[in-house]
py3Dmol code that shows the C-alpha trace and the ligand (Angstrom):
import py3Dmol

protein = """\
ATOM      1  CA  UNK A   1     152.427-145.556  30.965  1.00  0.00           C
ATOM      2  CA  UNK A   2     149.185-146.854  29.788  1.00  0.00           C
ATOM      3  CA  UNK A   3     145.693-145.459  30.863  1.00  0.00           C
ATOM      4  CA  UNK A   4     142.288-146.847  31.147  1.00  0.00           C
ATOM      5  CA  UNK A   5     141.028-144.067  28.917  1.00  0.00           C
ATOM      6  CA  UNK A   6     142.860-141.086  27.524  1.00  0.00           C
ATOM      7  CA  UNK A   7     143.358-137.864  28.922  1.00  0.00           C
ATOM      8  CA  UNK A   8     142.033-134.807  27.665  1.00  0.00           C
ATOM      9  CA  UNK A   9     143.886-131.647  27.799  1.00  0.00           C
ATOM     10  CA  UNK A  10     142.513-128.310  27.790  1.00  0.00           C
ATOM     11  CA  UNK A  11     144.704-125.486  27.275  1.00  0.00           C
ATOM     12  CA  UNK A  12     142.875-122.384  29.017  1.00  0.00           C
ATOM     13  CA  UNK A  13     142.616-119.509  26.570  1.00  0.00           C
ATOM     14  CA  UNK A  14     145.381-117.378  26.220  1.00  0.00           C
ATOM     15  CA  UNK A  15     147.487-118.694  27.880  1.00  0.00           C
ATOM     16  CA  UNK A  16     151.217-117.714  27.601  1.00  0.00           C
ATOM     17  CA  UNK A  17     152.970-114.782  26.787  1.00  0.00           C
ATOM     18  CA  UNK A  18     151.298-111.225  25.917  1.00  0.00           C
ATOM     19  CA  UNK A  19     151.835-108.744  23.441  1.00  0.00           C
ATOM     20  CA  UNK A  20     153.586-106.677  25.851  1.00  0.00           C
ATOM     21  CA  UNK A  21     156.378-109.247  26.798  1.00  0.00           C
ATOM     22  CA  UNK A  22     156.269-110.705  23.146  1.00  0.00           C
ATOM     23  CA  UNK A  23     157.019-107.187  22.003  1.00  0.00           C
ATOM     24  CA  UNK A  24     160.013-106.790  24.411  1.00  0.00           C
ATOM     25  CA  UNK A  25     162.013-110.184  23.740  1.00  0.00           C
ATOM     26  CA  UNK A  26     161.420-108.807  20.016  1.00  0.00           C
ATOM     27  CA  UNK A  27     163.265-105.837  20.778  1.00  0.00           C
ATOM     28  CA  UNK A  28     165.695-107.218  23.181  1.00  0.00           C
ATOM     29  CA  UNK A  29     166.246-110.022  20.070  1.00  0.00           C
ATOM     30  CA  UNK A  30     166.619-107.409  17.849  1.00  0.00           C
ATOM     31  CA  UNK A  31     168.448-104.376  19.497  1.00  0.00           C
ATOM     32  CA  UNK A  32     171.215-107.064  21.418  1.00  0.00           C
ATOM     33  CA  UNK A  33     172.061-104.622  23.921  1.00  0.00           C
ATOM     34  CA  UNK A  34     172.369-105.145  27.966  1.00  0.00           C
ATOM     35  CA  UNK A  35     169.156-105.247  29.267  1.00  0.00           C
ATOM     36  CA  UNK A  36     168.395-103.677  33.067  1.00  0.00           C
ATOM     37  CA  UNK A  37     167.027-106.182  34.853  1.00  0.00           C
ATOM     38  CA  UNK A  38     165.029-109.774  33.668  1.00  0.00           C
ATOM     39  CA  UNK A  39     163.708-108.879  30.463  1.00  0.00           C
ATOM     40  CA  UNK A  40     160.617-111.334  32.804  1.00  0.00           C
ATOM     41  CA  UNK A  41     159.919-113.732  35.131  1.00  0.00           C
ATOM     42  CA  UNK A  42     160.703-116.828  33.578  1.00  0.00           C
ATOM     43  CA  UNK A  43     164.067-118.486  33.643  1.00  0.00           C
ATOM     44  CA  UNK A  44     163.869-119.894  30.441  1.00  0.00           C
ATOM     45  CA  UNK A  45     163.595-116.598  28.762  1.00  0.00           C
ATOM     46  CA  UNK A  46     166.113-115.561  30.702  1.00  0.00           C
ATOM     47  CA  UNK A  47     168.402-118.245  29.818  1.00  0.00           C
ATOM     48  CA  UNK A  48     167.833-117.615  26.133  1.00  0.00           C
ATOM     49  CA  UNK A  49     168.812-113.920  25.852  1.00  0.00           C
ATOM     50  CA  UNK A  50     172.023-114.910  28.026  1.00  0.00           C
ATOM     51  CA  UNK A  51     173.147-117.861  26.129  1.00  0.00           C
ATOM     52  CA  UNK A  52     172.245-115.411  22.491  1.00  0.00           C
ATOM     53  CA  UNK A  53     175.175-112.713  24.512  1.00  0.00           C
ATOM     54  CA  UNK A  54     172.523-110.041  25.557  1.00  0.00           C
ATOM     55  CA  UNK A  55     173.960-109.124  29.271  1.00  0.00           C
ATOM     56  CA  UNK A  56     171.347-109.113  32.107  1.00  0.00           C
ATOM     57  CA  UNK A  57     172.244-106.055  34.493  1.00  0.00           C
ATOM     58  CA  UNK A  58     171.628-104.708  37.933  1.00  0.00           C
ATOM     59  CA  UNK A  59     168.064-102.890  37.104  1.00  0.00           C
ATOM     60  CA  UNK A  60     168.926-100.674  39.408  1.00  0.00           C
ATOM     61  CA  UNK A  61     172.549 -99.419  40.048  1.00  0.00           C
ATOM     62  CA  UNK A  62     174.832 -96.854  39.891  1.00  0.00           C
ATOM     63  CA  UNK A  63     174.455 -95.026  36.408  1.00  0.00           C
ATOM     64  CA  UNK A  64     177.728 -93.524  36.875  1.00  0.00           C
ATOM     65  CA  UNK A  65     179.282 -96.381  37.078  1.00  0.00           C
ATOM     66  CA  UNK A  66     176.720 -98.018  34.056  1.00  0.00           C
ATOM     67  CA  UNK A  67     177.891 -95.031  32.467  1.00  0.00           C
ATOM     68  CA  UNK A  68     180.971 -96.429  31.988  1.00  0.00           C
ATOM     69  CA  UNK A  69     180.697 -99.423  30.619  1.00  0.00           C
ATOM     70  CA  UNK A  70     177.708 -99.287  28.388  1.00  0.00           C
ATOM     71  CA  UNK A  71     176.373 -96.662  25.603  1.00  0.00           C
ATOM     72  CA  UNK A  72     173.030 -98.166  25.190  1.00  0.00           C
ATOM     73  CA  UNK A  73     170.935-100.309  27.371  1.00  0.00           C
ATOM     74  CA  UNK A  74     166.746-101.765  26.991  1.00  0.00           C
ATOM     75  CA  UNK A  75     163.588-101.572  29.349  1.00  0.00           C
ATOM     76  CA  UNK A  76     162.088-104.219  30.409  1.00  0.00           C
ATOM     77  CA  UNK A  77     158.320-104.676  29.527  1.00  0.00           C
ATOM     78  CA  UNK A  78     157.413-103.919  33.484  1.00  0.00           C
ATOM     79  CA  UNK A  79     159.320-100.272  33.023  1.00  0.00           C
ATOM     80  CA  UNK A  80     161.349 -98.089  34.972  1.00  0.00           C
ATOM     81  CA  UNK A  81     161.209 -95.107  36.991  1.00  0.00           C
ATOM     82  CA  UNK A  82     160.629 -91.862  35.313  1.00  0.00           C
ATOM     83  CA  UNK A  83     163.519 -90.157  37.086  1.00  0.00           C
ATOM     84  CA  UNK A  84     165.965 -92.652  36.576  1.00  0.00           C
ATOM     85  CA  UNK A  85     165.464 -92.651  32.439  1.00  0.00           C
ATOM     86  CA  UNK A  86     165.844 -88.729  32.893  1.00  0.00           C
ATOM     87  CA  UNK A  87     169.048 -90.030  34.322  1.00  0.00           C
ATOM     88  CA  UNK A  88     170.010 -92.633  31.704  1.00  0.00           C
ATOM     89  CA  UNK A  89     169.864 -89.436  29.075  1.00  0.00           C
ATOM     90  CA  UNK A  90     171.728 -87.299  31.413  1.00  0.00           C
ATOM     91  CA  UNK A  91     174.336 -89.611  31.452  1.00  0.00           C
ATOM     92  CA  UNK A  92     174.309 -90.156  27.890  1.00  0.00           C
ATOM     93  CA  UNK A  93     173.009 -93.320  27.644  1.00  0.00           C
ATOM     94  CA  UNK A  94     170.753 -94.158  25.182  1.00  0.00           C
ATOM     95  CA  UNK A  95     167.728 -96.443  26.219  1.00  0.00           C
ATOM     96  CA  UNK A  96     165.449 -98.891  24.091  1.00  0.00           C
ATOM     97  CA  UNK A  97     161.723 -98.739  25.937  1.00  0.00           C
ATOM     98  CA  UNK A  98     159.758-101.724  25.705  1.00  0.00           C
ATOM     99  CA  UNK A  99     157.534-100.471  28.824  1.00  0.00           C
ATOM    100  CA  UNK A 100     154.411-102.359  28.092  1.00  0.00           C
ATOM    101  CA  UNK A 101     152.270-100.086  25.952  1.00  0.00           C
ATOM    102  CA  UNK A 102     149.421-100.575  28.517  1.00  0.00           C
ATOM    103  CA  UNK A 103     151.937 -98.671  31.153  1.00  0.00           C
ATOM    104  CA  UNK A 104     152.883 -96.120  29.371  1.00  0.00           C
ATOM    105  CA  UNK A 105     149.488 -95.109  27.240  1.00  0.00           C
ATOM    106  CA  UNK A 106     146.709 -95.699  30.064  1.00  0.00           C
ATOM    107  CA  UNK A 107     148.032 -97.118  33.655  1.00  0.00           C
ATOM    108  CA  UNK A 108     150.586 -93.756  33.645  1.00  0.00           C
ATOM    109  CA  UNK A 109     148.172 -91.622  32.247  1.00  0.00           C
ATOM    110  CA  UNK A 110     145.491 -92.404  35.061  1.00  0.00           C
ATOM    111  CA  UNK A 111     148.234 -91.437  37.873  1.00  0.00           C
ATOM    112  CA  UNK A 112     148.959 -88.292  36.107  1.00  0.00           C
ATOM    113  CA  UNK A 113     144.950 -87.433  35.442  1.00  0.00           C
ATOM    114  CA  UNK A 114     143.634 -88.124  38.761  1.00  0.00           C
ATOM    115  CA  UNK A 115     146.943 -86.635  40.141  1.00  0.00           C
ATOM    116  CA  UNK A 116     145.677 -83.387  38.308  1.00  0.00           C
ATOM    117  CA  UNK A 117     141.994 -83.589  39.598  1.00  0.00           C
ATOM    118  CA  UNK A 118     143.437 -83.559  43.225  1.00  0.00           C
ATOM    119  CA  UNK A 119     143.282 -87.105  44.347  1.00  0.00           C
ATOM    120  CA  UNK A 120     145.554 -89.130  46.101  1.00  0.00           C
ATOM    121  CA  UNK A 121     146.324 -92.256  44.755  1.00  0.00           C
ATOM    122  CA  UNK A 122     146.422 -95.415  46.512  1.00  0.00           C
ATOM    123  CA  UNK A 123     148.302 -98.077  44.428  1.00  0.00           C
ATOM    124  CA  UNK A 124     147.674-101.289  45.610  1.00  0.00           C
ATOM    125  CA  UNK A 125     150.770-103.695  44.784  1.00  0.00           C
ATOM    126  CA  UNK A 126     153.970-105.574  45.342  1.00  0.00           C
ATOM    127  CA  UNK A 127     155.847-102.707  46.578  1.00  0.00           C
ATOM    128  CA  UNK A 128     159.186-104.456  45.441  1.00  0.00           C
ATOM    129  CA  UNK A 129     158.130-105.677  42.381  1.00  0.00           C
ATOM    130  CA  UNK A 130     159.488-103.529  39.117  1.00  0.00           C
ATOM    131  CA  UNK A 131     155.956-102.469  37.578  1.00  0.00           C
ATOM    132  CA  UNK A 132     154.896-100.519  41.046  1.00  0.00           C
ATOM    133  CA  UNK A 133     158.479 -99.279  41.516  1.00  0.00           C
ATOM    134  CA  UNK A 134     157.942 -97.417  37.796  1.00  0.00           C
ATOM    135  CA  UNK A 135     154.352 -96.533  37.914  1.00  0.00           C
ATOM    136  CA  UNK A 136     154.930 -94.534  41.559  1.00  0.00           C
ATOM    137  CA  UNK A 137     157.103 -92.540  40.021  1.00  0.00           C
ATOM    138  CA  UNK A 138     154.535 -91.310  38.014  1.00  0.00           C
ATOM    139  CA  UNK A 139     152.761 -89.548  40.863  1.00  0.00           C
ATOM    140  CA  UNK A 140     153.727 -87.372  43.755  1.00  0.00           C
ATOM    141  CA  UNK A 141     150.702 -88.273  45.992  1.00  0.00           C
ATOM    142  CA  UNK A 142     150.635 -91.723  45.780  1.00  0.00           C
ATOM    143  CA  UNK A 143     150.859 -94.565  48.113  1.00  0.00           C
ATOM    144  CA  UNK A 144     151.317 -98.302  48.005  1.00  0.00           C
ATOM    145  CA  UNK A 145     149.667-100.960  49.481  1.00  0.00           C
ATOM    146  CA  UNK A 146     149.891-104.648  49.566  1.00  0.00           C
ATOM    147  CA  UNK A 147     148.031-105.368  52.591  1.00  0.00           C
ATOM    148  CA  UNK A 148     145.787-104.857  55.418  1.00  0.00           C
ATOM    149  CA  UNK A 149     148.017-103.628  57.519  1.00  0.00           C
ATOM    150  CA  UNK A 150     149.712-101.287  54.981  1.00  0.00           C
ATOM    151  CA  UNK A 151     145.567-100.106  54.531  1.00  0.00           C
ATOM    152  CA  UNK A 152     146.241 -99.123  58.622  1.00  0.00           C
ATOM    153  CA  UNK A 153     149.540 -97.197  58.110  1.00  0.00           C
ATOM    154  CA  UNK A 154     148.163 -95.154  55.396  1.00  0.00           C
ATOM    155  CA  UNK A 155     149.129 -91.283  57.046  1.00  0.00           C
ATOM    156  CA  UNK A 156     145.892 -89.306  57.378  1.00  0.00           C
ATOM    157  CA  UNK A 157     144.596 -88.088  53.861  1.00  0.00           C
ATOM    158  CA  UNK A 158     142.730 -85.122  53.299  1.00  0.00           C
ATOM    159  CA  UNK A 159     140.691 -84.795  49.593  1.00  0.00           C
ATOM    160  CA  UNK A 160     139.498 -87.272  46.919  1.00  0.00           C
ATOM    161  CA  UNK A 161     141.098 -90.477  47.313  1.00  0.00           C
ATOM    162  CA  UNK A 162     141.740 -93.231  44.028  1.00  0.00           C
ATOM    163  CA  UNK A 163     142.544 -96.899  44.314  1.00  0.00           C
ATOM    164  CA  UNK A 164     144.533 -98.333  40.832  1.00  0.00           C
ATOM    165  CA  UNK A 165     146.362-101.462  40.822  1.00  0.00           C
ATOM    166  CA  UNK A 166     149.257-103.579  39.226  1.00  0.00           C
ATOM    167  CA  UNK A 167     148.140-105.031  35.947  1.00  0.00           C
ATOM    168  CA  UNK A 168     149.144-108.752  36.984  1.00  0.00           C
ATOM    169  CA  UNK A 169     147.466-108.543  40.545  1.00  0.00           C
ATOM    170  CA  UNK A 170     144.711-111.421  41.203  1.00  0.00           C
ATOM    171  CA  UNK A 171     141.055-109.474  40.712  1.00  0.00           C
ATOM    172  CA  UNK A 172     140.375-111.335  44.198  1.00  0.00           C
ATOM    173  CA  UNK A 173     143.107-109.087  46.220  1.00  0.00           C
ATOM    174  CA  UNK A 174     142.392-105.987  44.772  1.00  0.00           C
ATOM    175  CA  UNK A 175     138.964-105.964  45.966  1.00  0.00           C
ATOM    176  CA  UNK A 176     139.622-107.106  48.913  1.00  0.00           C
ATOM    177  CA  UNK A 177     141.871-103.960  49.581  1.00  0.00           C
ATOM    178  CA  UNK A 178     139.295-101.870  48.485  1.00  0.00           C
ATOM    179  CA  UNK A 179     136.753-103.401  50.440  1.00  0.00           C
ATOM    180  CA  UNK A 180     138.760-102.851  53.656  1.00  0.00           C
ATOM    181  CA  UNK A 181     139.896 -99.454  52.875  1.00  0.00           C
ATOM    182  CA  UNK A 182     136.395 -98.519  52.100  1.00  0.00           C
ATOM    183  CA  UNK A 183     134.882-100.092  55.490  1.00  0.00           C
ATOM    184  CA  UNK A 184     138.168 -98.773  57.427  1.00  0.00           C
ATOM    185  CA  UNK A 185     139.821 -95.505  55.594  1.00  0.00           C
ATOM    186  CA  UNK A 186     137.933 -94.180  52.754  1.00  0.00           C
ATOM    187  CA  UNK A 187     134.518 -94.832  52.197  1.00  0.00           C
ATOM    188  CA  UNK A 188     134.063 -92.621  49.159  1.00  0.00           C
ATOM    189  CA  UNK A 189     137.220 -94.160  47.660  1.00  0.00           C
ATOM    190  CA  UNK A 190     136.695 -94.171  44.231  1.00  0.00           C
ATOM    191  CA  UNK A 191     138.668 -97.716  42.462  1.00  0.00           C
ATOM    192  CA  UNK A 192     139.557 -98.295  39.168  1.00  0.00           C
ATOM    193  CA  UNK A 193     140.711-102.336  38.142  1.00  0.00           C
ATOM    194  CA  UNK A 194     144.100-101.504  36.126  1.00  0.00           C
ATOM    195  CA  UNK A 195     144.547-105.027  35.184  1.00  0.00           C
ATOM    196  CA  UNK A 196     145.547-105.518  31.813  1.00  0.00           C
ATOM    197  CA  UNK A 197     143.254-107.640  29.432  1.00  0.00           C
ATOM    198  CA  UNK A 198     145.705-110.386  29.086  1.00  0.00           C
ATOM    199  CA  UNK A 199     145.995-110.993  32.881  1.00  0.00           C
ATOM    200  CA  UNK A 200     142.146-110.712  33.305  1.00  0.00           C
ATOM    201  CA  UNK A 201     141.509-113.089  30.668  1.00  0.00           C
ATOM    202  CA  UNK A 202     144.228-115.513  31.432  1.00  0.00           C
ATOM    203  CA  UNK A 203     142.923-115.156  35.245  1.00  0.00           C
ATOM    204  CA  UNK A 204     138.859-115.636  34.315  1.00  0.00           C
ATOM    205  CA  UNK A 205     140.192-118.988  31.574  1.00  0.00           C
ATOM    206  CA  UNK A 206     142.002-120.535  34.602  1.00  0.00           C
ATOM    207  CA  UNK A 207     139.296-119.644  37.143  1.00  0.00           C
ATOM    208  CA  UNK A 208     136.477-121.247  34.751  1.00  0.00           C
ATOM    209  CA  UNK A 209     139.026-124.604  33.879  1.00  0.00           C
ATOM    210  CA  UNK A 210     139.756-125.034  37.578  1.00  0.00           C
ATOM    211  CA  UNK A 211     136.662-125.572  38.321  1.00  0.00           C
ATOM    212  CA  UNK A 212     135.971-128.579  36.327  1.00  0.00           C
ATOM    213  CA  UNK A 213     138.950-130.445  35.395  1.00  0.00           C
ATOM    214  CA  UNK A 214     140.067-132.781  37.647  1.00  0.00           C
ATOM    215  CA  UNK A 215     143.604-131.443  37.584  1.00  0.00           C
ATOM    216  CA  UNK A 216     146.082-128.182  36.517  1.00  0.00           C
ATOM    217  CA  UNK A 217     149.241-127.380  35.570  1.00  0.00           C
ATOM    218  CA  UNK A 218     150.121-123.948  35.653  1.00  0.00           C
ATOM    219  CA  UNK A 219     153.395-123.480  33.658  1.00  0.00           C
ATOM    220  CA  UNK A 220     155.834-120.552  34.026  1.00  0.00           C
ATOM    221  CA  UNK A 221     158.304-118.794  36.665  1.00  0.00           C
ATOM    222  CA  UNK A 222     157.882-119.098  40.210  1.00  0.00           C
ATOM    223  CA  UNK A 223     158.887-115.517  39.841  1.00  0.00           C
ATOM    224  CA  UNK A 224     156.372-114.250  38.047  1.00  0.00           C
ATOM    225  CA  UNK A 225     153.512-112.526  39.575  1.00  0.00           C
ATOM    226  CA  UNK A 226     151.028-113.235  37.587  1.00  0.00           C
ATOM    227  CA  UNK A 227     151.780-117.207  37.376  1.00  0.00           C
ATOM    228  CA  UNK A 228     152.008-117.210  40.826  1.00  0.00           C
ATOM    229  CA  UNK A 229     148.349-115.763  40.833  1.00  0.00           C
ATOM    230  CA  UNK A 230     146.995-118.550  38.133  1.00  0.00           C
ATOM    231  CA  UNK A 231     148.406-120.759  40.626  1.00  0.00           C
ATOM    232  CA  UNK A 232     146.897-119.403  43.742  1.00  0.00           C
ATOM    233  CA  UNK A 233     143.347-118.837  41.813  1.00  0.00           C
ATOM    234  CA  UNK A 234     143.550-122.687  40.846  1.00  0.00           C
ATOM    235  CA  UNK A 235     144.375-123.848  44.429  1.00  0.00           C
ATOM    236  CA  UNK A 236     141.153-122.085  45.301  1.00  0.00           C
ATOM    237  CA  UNK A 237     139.092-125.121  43.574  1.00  0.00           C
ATOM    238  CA  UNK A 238     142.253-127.512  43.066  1.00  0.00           C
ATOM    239  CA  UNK A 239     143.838-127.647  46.547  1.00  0.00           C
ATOM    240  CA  UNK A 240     145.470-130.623  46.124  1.00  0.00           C
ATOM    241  CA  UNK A 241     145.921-131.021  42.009  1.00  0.00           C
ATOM    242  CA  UNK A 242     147.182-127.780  41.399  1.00  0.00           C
ATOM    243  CA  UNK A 243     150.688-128.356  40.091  1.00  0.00           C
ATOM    244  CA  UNK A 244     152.766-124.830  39.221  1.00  0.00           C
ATOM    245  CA  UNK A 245     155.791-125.928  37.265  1.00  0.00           C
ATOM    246  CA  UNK A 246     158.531-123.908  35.274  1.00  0.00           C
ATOM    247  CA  UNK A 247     159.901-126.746  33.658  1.00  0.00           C
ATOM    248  CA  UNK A 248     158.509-129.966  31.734  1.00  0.00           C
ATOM    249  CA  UNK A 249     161.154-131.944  32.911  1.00  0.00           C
ATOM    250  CA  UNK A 250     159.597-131.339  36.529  1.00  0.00           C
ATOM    251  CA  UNK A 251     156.291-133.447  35.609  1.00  0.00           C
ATOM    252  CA  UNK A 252     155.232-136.482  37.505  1.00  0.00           C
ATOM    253  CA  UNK A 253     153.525-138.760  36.012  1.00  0.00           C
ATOM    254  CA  UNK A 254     151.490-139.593  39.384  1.00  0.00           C
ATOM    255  CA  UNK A 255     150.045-136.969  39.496  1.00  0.00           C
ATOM    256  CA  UNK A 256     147.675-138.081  36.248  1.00  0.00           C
ATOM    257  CA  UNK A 257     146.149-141.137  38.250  1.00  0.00           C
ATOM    258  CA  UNK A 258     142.135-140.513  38.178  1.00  0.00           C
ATOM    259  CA  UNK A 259     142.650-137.414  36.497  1.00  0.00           C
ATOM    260  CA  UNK A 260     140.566-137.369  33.100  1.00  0.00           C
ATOM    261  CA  UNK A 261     140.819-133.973  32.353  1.00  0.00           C
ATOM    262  CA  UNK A 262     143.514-131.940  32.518  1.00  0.00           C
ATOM    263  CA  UNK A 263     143.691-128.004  32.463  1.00  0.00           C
ATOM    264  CA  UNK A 264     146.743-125.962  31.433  1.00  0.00           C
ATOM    265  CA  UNK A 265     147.515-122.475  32.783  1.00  0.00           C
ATOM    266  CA  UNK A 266     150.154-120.266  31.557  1.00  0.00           C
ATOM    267  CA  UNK A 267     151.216-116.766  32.954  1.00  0.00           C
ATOM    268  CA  UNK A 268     151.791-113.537  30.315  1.00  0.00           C
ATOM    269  CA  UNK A 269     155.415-114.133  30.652  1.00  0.00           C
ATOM    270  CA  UNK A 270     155.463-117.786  29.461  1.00  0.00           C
ATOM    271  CA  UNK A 271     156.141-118.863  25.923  1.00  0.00           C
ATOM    272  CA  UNK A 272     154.405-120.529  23.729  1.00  0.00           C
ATOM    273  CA  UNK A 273     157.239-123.037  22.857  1.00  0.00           C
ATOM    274  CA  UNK A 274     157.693-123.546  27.066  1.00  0.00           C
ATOM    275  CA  UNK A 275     153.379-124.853  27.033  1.00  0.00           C
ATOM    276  CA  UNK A 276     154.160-126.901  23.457  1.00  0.00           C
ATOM    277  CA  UNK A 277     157.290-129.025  25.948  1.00  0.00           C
ATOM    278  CA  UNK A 278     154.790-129.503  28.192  1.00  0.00           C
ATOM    279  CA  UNK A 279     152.111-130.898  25.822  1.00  0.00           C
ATOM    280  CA  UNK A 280     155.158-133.069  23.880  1.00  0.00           C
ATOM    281  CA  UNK A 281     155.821-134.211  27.625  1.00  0.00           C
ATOM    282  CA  UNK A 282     152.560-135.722  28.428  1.00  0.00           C
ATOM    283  CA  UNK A 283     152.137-137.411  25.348  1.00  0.00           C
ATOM    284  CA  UNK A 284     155.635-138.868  26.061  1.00  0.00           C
ATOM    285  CA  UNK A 285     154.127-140.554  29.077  1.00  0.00           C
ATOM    286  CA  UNK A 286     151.160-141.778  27.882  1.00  0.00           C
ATOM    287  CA  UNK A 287     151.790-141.984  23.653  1.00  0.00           C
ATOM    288  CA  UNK A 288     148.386-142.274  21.957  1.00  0.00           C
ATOM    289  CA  UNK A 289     146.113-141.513  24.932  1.00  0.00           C
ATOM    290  CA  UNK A 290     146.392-137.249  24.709  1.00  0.00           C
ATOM    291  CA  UNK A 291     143.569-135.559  23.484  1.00  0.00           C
ATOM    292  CA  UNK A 292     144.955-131.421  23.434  1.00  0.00           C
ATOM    293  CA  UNK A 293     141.913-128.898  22.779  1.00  0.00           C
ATOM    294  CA  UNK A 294     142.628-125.484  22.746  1.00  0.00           C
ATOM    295  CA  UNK A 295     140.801-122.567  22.363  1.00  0.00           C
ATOM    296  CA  UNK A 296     141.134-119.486  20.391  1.00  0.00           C
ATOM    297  CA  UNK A 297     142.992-116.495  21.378  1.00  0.00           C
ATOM    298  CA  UNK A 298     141.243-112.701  21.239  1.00  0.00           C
ATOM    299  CA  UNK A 299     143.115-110.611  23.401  1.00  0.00           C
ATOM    300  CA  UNK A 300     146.110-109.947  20.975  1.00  0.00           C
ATOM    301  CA  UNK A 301     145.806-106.414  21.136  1.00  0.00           C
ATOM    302  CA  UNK A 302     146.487-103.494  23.078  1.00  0.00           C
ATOM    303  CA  UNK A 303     143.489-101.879  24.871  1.00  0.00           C
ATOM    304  CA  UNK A 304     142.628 -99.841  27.630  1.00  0.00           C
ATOM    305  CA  UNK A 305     140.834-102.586  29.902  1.00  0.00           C
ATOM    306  CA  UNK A 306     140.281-100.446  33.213  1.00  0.00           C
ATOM    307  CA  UNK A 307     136.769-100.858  34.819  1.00  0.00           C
ATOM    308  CA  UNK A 308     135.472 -99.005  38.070  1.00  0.00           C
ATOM    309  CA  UNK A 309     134.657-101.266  40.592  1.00  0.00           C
TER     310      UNK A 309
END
"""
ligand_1 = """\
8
LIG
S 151.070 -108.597 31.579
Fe 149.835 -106.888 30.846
S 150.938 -105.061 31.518
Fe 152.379 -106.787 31.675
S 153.458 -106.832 29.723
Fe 151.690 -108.163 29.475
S 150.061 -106.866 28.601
Fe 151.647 -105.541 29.461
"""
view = py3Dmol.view(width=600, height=400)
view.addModel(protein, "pdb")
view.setStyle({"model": 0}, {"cartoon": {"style": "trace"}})
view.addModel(ligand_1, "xyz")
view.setStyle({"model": 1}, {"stick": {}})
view.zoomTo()
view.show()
């Protein structure tokens, strides 16, 4: 499809998977056992370990039953309650952890610390989704929120209140909660951002490219949490040329018309190889008239990236 003049691509800085999910399809790769639950949100992932023989189970079912029919089973990245590995060993089952490193050294740690200290914790969240299902089991006062109205259910709390939050939440929400909850509940609530570096830097690259490209594709599961953010974060300057896709096949080439410059987005749970289809796709439709920049990662390793708001 030929263009006036050719479109330029920029692919927002680290995009795609993290070291946390690329460190769990290693293990899942390597280990071949049945894994409890999407290893992550993205069916192509998905699909991969299935068609390679590694069983996706129930993530949460009976272990009795489980006990039954499997010796040795793996974690996915987003972990799993603290009781219920207590239970995998109980049964005998042995389990492979790839809980993201940034759970298990500093987001489970906090709960535990200020659990010590005597404050209730306020964990604001997707109170389905698997990361806040594991990290409340870390506490024993500890509540979570997702929304006003869960801020207005809150029983009354006596003592030293903390706000933490899921590492893929938008930055946006969070302090929104903690702005209400301050004005409403708490107003010495002290609030610590427990997003994890990837998802902050993924969420300040796609934040800074929405807002001068013309158009963005944000590529990964509609599943995934912190996609689905990118997405929503885009729409906030891109209302109508914000395209979230999980698929290159799902690309329209309409979409492209007046659009000079092109931003990418990519959630922590999207691979590389997924971004690269999407990239072979658009030079497909216009061959000889891509220009793809990208810029360098430097969030490759694991850090503490908590900050008090
Ligand atoms: S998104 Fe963050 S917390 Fe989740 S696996 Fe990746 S690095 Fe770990």
């Amino acid at each position: 499809m030929p263009r006036n003049r050719p479109l330029e691509v920029i692919v927002a800085r680290s995009a795609g998977t993290c070291f946390g999910v690329e460190a769990a399809i290693d293990m899942a790769e390597r280990e071949k056992k049945p894994i409890l639950g999407p290893l992550v949100h993205n069916p192509l992932v998905v699909a991969n370990l299935a068609a390679a023989g590694i069983p996706i189970l129930e993530r949460y079912q009976d272990l009795d039953t489980l006990a039954g029919q499997v010796e040795e089973v793996v974690i996915t990245a987003h972990g799993y309650p603290k009781q219920l590995k207590a239970a995998l060993q109980e049964r005998g089952i042995t389990y492979h952890d790839a809980t993201c490193p940034v759970l298990l050294k500093w987001v489970y740690s906090k709960i535990e610390r200020f659990e010590e200290m005597g404050y209730t914790i306020l964990l604001v969240g997707n109170p389905n989704h698997a990361e806040i299902i594991a990290s409340r089991s870390y506490g024993t006062h500890i509540h979570v929120i997702y929304s006003e109205d869960d801020c207005d259910a809150l029983p009354p709390i006596s003592g030293p209140t903390v706000a933490l939050c899921q590492t893929t939440i938008a930055r946006e929400k969070f302090e929104r909660l903690v702005d209400y909850l301050r004005e409403h509940r708490f107003s010495d609530l002290k609030a610590v951002d427990t997003r994890c570096k990837p998802v902050k830097s993924q969420q300040e690259a796609v934040e800074n490219l929405a807002q001068w490209v013309d158009a963005m594709l944000i590529v990964g599961g509609f599943e995934s949490s912190n996609t689905t953010n990118l997405a929503r974060i885009s729409e906030r300057y891109l209302p109508h040329r914000t395209y979230h896709i999980d698929s290159a096949a799902s690309i329209d080439p309409a979409w492209f018309e007046r659009v000079n410059n092109l931003g990418i987005g990519a959630g922590t749970s999207t691979p590389q190889h997924q971004i690269q289809q999407v990239e072979r796709r658009l030079e497909e439709l216009f061959p000889g008239q891509i220009l793809i920049h990208r810029t360098a990662r430097h969030d490759d390793e694991a850090e503490d990236a908590s900050s008090e708001i």
